[in-house]
C-alpha positions as CSV (number, residue, x, y, z in Angstrom):
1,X,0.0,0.0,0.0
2,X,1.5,3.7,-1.0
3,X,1.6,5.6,2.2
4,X,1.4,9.1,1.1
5,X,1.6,10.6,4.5
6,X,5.4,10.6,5.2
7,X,5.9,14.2,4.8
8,X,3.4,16.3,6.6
9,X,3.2,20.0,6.5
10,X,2.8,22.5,9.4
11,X,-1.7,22.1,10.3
12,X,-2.7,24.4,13.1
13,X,-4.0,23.2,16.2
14,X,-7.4,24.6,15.5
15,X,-7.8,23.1,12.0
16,X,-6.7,19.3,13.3
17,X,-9.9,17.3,13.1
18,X,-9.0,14.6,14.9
19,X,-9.9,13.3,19.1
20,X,-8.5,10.4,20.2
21,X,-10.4,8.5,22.4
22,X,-8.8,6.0,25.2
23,X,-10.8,2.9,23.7
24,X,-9.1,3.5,20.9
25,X,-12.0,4.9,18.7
26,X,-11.4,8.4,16.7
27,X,-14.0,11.0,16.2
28,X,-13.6,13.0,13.4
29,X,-15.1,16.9,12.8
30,X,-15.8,16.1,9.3
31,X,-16.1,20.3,9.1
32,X,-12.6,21.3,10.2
33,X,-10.4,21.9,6.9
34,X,-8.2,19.1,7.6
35,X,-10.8,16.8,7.3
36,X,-10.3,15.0,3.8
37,X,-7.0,14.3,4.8
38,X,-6.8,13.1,7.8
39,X,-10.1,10.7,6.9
40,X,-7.3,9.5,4.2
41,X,-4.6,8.9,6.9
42,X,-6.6,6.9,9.2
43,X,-8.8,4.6,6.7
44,X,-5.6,2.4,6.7
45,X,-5.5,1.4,10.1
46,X,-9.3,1.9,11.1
47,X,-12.9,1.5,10.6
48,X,-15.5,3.5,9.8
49,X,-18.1,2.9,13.4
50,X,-20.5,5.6,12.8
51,X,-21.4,9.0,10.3
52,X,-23.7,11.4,11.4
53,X,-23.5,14.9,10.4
54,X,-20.8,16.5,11.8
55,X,-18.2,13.6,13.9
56,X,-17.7,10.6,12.6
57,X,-16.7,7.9,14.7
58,X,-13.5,5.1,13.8
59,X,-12.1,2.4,15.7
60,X,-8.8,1.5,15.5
61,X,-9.1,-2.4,15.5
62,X,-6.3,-5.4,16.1
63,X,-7.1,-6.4,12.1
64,X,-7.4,-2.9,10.9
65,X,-3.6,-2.4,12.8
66,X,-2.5,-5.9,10.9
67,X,-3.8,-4.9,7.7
68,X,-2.0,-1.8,7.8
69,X,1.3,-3.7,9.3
70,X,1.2,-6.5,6.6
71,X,1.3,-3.6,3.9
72,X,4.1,-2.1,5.5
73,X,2.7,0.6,7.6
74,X,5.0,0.7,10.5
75,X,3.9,1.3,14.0
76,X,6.3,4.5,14.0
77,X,3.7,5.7,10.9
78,X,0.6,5.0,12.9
79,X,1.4,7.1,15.6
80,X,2.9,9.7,13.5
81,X,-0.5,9.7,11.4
82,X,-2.1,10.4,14.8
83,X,-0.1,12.8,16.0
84,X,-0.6,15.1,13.1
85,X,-4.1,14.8,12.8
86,X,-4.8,15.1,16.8
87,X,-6.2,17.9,18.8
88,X,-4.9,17.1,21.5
89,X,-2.5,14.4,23.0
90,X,-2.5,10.8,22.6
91,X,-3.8,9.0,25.4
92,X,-1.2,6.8,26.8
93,X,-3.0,3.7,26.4
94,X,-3.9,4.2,22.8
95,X,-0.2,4.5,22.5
96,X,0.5,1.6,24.9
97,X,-2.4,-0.8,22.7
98,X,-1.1,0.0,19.2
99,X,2.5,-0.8,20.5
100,X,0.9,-4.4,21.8
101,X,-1.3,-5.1,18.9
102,X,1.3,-4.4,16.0
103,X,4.0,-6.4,17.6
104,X,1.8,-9.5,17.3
105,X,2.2,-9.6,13.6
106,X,5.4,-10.8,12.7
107,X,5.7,-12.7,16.4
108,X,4.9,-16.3,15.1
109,X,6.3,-16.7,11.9
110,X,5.3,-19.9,9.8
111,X,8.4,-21.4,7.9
112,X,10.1,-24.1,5.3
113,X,11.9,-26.7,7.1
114,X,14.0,-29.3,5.5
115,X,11.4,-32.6,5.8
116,X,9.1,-33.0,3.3
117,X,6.1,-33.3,5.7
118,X,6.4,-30.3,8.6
119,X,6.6,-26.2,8.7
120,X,8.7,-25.1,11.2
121,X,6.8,-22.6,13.8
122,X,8.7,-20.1,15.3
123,X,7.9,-17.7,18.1
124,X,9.4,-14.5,18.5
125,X,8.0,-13.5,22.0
126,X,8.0,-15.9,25.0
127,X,4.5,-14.7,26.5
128,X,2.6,-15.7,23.5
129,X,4.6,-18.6,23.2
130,X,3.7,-20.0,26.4
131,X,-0.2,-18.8,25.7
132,X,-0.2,-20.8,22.8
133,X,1.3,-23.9,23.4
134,X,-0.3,-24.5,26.6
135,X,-3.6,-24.2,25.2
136,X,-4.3,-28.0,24.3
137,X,-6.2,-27.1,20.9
138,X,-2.9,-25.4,19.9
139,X,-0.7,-27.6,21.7
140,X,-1.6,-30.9,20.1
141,X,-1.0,-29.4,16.8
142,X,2.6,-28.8,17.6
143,X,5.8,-31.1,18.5
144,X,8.8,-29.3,20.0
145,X,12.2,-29.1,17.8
146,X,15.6,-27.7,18.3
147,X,14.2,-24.6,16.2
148,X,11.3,-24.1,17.4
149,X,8.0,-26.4,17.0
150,X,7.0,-28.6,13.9
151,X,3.4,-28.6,12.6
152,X,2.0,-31.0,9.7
153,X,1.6,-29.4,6.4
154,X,-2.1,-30.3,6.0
155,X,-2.3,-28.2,9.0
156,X,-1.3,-25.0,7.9
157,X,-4.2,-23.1,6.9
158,X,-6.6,-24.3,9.9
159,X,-3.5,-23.2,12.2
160,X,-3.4,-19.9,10.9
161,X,-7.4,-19.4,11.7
162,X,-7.1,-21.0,15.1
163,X,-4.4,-18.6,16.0
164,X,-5.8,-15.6,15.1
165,X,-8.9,-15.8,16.5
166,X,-7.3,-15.5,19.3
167,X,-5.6,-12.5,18.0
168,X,-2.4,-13.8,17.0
169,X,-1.8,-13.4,13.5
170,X,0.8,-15.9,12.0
171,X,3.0,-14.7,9.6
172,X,3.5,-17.3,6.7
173,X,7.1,-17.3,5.3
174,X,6.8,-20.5,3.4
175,X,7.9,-19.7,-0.1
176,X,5.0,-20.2,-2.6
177,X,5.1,-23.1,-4.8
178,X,4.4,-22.3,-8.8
179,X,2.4,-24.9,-10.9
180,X,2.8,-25.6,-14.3
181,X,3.9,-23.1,-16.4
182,X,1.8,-21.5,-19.0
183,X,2.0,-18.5,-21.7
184,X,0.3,-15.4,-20.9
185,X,1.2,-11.8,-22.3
186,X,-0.9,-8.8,-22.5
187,X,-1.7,-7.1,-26.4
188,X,-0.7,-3.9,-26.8
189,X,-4.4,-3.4,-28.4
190,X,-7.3,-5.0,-27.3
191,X,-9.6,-7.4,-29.9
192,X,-12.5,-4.6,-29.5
193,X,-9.4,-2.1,-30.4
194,X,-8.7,-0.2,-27.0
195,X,-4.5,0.7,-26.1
196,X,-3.5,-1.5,-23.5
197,X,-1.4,0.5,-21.0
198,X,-1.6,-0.4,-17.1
199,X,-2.3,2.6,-15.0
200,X,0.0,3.3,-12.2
201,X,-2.1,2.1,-9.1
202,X,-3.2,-1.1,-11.0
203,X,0.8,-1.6,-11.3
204,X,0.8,-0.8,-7.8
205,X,-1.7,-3.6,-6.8
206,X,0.0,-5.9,-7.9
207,X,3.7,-4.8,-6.9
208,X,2.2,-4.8,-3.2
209,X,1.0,-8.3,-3.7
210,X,3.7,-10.2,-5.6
211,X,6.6,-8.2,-3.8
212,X,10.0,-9.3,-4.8
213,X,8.9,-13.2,-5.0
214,X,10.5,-13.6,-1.3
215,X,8.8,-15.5,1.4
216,X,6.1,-14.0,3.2
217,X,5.0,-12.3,-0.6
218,X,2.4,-13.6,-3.7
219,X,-0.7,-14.0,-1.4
220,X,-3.0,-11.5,-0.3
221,X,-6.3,-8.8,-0.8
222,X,-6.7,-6.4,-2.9
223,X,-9.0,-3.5,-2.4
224,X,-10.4,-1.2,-5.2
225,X,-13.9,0.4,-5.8
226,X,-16.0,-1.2,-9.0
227,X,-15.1,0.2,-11.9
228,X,-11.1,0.6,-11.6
229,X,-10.4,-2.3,-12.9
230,X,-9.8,-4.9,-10.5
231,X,-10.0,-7.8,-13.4
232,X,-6.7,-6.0,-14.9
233,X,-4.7,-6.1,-12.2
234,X,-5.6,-10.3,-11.4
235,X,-4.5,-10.4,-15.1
236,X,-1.7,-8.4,-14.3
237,X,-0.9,-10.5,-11.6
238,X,-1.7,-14.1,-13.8
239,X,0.7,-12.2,-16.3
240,X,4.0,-12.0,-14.0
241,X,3.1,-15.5,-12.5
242,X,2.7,-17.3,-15.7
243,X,1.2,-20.3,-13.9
244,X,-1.6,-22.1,-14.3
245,X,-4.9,-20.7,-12.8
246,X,-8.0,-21.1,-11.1
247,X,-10.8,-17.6,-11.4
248,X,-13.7,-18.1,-8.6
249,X,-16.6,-15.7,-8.9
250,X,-19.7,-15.1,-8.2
251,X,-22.0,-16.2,-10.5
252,X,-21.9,-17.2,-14.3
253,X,-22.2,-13.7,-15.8
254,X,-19.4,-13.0,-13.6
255,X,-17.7,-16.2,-15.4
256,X,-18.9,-15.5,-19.0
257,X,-17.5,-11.7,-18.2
258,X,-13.7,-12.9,-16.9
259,X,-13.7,-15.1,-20.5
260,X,-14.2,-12.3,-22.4
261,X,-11.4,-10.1,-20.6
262,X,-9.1,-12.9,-20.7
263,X,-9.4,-13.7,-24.5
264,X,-10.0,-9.9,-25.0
265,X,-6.8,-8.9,-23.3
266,X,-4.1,-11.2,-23.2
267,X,-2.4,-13.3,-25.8
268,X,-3.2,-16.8,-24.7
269,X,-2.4,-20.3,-26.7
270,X,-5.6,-21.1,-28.1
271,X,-8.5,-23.2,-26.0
272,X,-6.7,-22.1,-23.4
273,X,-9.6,-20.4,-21.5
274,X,-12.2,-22.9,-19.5
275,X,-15.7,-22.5,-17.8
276,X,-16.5,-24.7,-14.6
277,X,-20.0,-24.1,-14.1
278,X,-23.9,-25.4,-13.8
279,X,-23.5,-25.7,-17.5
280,X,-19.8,-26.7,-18.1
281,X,-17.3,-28.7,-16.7
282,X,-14.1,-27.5,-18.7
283,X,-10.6,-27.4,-16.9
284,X,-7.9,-25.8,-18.8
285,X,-4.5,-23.9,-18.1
286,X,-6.9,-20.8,-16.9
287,X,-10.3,-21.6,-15.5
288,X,-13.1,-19.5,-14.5
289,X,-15.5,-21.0,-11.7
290,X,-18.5,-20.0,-9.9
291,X,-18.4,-20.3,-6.2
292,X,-21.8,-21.8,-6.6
293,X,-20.4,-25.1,-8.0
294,X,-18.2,-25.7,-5.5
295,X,-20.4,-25.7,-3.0
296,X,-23.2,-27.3,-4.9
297,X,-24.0,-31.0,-3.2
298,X,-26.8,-33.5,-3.2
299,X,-27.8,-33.1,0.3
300,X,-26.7,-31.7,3.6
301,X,-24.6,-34.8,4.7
302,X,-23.0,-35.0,1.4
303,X,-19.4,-34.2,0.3
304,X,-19.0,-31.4,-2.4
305,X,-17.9,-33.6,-5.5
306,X,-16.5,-30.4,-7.2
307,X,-14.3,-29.5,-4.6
308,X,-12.6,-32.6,-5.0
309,X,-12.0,-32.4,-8.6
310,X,-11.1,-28.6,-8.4
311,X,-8.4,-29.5,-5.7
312,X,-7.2,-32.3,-7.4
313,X,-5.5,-30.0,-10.3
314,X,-2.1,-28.0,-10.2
315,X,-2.7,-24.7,-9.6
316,X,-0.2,-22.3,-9.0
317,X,-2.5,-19.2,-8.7
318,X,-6.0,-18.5,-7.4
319,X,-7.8,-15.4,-7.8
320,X,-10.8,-15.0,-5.9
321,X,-12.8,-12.6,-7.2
322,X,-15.6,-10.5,-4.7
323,X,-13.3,-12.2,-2.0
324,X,-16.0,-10.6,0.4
325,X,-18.7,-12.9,-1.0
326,X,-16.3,-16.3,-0.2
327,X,-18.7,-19.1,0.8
328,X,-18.2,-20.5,4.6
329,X,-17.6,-24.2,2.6
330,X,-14.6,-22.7,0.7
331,X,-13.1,-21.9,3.1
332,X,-12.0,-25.3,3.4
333,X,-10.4,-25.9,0.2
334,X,-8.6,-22.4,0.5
335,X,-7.4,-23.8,4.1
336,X,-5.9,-26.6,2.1
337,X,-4.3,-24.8,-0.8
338,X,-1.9,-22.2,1.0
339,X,0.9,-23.5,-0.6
340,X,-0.2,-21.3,-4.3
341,X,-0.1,-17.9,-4.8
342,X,-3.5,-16.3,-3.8
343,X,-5.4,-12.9,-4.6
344,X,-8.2,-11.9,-3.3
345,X,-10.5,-9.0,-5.2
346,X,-13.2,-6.6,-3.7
347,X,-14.5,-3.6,-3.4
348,X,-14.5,-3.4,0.2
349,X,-13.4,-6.0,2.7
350,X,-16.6,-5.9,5.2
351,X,-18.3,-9.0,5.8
352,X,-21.4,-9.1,7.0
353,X,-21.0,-12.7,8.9
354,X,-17.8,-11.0,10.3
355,X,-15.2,-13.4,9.1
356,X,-13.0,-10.7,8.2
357,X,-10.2,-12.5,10.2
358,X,-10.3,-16.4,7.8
359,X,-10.4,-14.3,4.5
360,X,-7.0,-12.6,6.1
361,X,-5.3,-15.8,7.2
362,X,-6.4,-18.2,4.4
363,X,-6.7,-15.5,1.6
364,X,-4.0,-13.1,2.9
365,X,-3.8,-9.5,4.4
366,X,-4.7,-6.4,2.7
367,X,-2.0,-5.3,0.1
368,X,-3.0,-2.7,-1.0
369,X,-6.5,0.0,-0.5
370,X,-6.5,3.4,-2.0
371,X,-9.6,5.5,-1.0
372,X,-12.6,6.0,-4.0
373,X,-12.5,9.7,-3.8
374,X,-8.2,9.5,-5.1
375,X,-9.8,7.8,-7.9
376,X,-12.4,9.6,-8.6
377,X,-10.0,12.7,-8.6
378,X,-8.1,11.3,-10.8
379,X,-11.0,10.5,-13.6
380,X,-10.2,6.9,-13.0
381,X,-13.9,6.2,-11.7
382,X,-17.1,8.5,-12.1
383,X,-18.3,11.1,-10.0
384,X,-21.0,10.2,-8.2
385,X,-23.5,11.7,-6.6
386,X,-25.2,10.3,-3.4
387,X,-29.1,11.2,-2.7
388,X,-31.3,9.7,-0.1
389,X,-34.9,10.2,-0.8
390,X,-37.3,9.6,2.5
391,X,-41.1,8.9,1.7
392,X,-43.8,8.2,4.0
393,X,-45.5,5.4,4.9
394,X,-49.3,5.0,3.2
395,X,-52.1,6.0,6.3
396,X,-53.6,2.2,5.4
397,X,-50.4,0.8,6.2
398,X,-49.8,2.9,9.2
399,X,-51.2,0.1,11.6
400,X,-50.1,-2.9,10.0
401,X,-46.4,-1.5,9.9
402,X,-46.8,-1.0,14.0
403,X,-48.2,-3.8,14.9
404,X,-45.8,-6.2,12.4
405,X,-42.6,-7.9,14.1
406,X,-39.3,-6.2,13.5
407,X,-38.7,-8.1,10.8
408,X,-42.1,-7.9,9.4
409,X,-41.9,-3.9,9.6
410,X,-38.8,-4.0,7.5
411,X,-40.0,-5.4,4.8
412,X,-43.4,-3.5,5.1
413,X,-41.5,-0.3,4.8
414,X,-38.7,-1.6,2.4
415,X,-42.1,-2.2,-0.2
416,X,-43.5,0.7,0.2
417,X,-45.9,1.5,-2.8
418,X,-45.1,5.4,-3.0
419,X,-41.9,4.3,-4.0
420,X,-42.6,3.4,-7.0
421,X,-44.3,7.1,-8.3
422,X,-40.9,8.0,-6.9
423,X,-39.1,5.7,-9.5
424,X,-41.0,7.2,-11.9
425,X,-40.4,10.4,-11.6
426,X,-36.6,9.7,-11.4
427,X,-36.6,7.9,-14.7
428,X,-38.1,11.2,-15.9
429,X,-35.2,13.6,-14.7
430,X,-33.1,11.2,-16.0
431,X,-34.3,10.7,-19.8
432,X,-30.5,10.6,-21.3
433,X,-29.1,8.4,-18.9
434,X,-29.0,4.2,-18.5
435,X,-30.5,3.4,-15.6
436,X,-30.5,0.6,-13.2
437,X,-33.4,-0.1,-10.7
438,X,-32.2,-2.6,-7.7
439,X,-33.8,-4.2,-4.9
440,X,-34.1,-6.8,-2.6
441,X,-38.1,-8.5,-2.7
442,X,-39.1,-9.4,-5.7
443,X,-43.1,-8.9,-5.6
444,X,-41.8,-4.9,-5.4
445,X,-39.6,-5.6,-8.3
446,X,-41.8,-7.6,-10.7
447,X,-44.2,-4.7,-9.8
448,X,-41.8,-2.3,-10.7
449,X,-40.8,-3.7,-13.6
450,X,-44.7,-4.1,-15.4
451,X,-45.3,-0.1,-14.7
452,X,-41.9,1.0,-16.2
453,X,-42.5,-1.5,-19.0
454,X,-39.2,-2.9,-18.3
455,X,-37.1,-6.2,-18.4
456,X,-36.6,-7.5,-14.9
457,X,-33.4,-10.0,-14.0
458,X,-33.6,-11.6,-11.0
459,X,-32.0,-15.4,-9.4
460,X,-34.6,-17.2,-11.6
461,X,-33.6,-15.4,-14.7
462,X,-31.8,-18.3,-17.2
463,X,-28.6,-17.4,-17.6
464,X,-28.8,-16.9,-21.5
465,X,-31.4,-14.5,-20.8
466,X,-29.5,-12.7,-18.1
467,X,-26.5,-12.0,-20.6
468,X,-29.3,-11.0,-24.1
469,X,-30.1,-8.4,-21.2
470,X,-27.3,-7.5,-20.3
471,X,-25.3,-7.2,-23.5
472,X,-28.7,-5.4,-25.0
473,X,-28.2,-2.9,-22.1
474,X,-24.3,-2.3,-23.1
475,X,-25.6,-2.1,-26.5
476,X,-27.7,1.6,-25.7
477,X,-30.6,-1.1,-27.0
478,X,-32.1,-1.3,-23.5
479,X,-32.0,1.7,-21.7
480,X,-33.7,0.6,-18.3
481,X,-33.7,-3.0,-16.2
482,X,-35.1,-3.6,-13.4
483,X,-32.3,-5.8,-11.5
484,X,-32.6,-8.2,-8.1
485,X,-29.2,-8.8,-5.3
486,X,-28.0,-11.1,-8.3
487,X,-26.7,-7.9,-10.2
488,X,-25.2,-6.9,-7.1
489,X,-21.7,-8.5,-7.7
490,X,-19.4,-8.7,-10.3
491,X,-21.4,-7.0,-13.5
492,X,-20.0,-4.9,-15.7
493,X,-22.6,-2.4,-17.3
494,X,-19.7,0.5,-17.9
495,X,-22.8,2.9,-19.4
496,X,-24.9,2.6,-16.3
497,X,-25.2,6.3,-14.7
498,X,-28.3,6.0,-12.1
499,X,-28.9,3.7,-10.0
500,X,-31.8,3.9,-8.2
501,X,-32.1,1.7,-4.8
502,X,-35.7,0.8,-4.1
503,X,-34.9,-1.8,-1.1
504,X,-32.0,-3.5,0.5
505,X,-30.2,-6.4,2.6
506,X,-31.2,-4.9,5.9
507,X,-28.1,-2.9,7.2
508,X,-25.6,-4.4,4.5
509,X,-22.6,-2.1,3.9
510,X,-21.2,-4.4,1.1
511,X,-23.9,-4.2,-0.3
512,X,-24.8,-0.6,-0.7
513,X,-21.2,-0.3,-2.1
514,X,-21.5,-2.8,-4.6
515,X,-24.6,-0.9,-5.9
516,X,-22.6,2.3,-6.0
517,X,-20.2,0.2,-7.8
518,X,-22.3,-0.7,-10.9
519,X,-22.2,3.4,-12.3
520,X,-18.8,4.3,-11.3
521,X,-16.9,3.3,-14.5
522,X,-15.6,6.7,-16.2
523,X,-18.3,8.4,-18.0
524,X,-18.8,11.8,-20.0
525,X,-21.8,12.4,-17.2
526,X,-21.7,12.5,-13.5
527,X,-23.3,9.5,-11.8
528,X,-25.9,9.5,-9.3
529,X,-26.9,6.9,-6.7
530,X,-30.4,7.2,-5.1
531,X,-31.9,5.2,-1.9
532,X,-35.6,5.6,-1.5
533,X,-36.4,4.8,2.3
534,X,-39.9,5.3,4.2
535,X,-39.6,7.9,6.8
536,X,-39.9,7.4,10.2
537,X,-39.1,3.3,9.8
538,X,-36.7,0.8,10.9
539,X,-35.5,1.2,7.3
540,X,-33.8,4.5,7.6
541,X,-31.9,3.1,11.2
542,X,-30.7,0.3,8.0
543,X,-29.9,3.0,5.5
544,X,-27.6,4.7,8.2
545,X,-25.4,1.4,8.6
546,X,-25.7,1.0,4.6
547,X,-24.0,4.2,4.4
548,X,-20.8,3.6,6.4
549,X,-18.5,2.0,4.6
550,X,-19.3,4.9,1.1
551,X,-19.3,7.8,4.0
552,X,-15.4,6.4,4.9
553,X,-14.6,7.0,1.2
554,X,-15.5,10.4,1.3
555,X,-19.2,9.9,-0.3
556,X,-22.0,12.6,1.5
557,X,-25.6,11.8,1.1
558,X,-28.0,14.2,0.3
559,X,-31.2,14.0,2.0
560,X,-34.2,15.0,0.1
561,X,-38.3,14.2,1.3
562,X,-40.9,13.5,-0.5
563,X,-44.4,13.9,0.0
């Protein structure tokens, strides 16, 4: 990760935005004129708690420090961060926990040893050594050597998860092993006749991850807003490697879209390009699987028959695409293939199931993050503006909505019927633009959809439907589509320029980022985001945790009611 905050200049005391709190969370006067920056600073090493109008709240987290430490943020550039950003001084134990939680990565180091069977475990720090290996759970795992302690190889990744749930990360030094060799170069112009030139932070990307091919480097998370180009820099990275390689995404549009880039893109020996899916089983040099078919199986109790045959193969590089959407069950076949080079994609790193922690010890730590608005500066992604539009409840659904169960009242007010003269009327301010209309309960869509006279996608769509739509829509031959969670992930619709949010996951930050995502590729036009939310409902305590993660990157929403 670039760290662009070595050199500071002189910021008054007045204008520093900053109060740090002895829990460790930072509040943040988003209207003092060092604001931007130090929000910039901090994202690194924190997360975004809360964002009402004028203090935002952060926490300063053990993973958020380890992130920031595994991309080569020291503790000396923490503090310093801090200090130039404060109001007023540190608290001692803010200074005493970010000392104790950064020295934990790096204190048990995971390493080759000379038998084909074991790693070699080291520990750099006798306290946690003794914590560890007089826990029996961890204890069993290890036998004592001269050097330190041996563990089993098949043990490596379920090791790495144990140990950091109880906050102690282990650094994995084992060099990478490549798999069979394979061609792969980039054209200088692409088959549909775009220059192929690598922008600097996509170079970046995959610097941070790959390193200089010494132990401890080639596995690990890269984070960048939809839209930059994420599937260049996994080609990027498949390009240095030159290995054979295994693509999981989301879905198969997400499958059918990584073929096209791959054969549009790169020079690759022909048939060189598979799809693992419902419909095909190929598996070639690169290949391109949804997550779905791994965990597909015939029944609760059974294995999953395509794990198996996916494992089975000699990969040398996986590239997990929407790493924040990685199923619970693959986790297991990730714990057993740390031995390849690994990259996980996204958008943003929150889980909503809170296993932050596995994707870091199974995928790898945060590389590399640069925040949206840098990009958006730069003309890299769209401008895009934010507008939250509050409607009221219908009076005949007034008592229904309080007597309804919490979750009940969610989806009352999520369905909301005004919404959809709302919609309307938005698709009329918008006559020159592509628009996307996204939600979360299909009655409300399918509704949607027969008033605006418009095709409607959703998780029973056929998949050859879903791409005639979708390529009809990059075509300007459909200018409106009235989309379900499936479009959420991994589409790319580079003309989209509103989106317009009629209902949502419940309090999903992912999620309201991934919809964001889909009309942020550069544009002539500004973009424009809308969430329609009933008033005075559990849904706008939702839209306020939906808006976290985007308020972090420097997005404002503008509120707007109406009657």
């Amino acid at each position: 990760m670039r760290s662009p905050f070595s050199l500071y200049g002189t910021i008054r005391m007045e204008d520093k935005p900053l109060i740090i709190q002895s829990d460790l969370s930072l509040l943040l006067d988003v209207h003092s004129p060092g604001a931007i920056a130090a929000r910039n600073a901090i994202m690194a090493f924190s997360e975004l708690i809360k964002s009402p109008e004028h203090l935002h709240t952060y926490m300063i987290t053990p993973l958020s420090l380890w992130n920031a430490a595994s991309a080569g943020i020291s503790t000396e550039e923490v503090l310093s961060r801090l200090h130039t950003y404060s109001r007023y001084d540190i608290p001692q134990t803010v200074i005493f926990h970010i000392n104790e939680i950064t020295e934990r990565f790096g204190a048990i180091t995971l390493e080759q040893y000379s038998d084909e069977d074991h790693y070699l475990v080291r520990f750099h720090n006798d306290r946690i050594e003794k914590e560890v290996v007089t826990r029996p759970a961890y204890a069993k795992m290890l036998s004592r050597c001269p050097r330190g302690f041996l563990l089993e190889k098949y043990l490596r990744g379920d090791f790495k998860v144990q140990l950091i749930k109880i906050g102690y990360p282990v650094d994995d030094r084992v060099p990478l092993i490549k798999g069979e060799p394979i061609s792969a170069e980039f054209r200088k112009t692409s088959v549909q006749g775009v220059d192929l030139v690598l922008r600097d932070y996509q170079k970046e990307a995959a610097d941070s991850l790959l390193g200089d091919g010494s132990p401890g480097t080639g596995y690990g998370t890269i984070v960048l807003p939809c839209g930059s180009g994420k599937t260049v820099v996994g080609m990027e990275i498949l390009r240095r490697v030159k290995t054979r390689t295994l693509i999981l995404t989301t879905n198969v549009a997400a499958v059918h879209q990584w073929i096209a880039e791959l054969n549009d893109k790169l020079i690759l020996p022909p048939d060189s390009v598979g799809e693992y899916s419902g419909m095909r089983k190929e598996i070639r040099d690169i290949t391109v699987c949804t997550y779905q078919i791994l965990t597909w199986r015939s029944d609760k109790l059974a294995d999953f028959p395509h794990m198996k045959a996916i494992r089975d193969h000699n990969w040398g590089l996986i590239i997990f695409d929407e790493v924040h959407m990685l199923p619970a069950p693959v986790f297991k076949i990730t714990a057993e293939m740390q031995s390849v080079y690994r990259v996980g994609l996204t958008a943003t790193l929150i889980r909503e199931d809170r296993r932050e922690d596995e994707v870091f010890s199974l995928v790898g730590p945060k590389r590399y993050d640069v925040p949206w608005s840098e990009l958006e500066a730069g003309g890299w992604i769209a401008e895009a503006e934010c507008i939250e539009i509050r409607v009221p409840l219908p009076r005949q659904k007034e008592i229904e909505y309080a007597i309804a169960q919490k979750r009940e009242k969610y989806r009352i007010a999520s369905e909301n019927e005004r919404k959809i003269d709302i919609v309307k009327q938005l698709i009329e301010n918008h006559r020159e633009d592509f628009i996307l209309v996204i939600g979360q309960y299909l009655n409300q869509l399918k509704k949607i959809a027969k008033e605006l006279d418009a095709p409607i996608i959703t998780g029973a769509t056929a998949e050859s439907k879903r791409d005639e739509l979708y390529q009809a829509f990059r075509e300007g031959k459909q200018r409106i589509l009235v989309v379900s969670k499936v479009a959420n992930f991994a589409i790319d619709l580079p003309d989209a320029s509103v989106a317009i949010q009629v209902s949502g996951t419940f309090g999903s930050r992912q999620e309201e980022a991934q919809r964001l995502g889909r009309i942020l590729r550069p544009k002539e036009r500004s973009s424009h985001f809308y969430s329609i939310v009933t008033r005075f409902s559990s849904e706008e305590e939702f839209a306020v945790n939906r808006q976290k993660f985007l308020s972090e990157q420097g997005y404002r929403y503008r509120s707007e009611v109406w009657e």
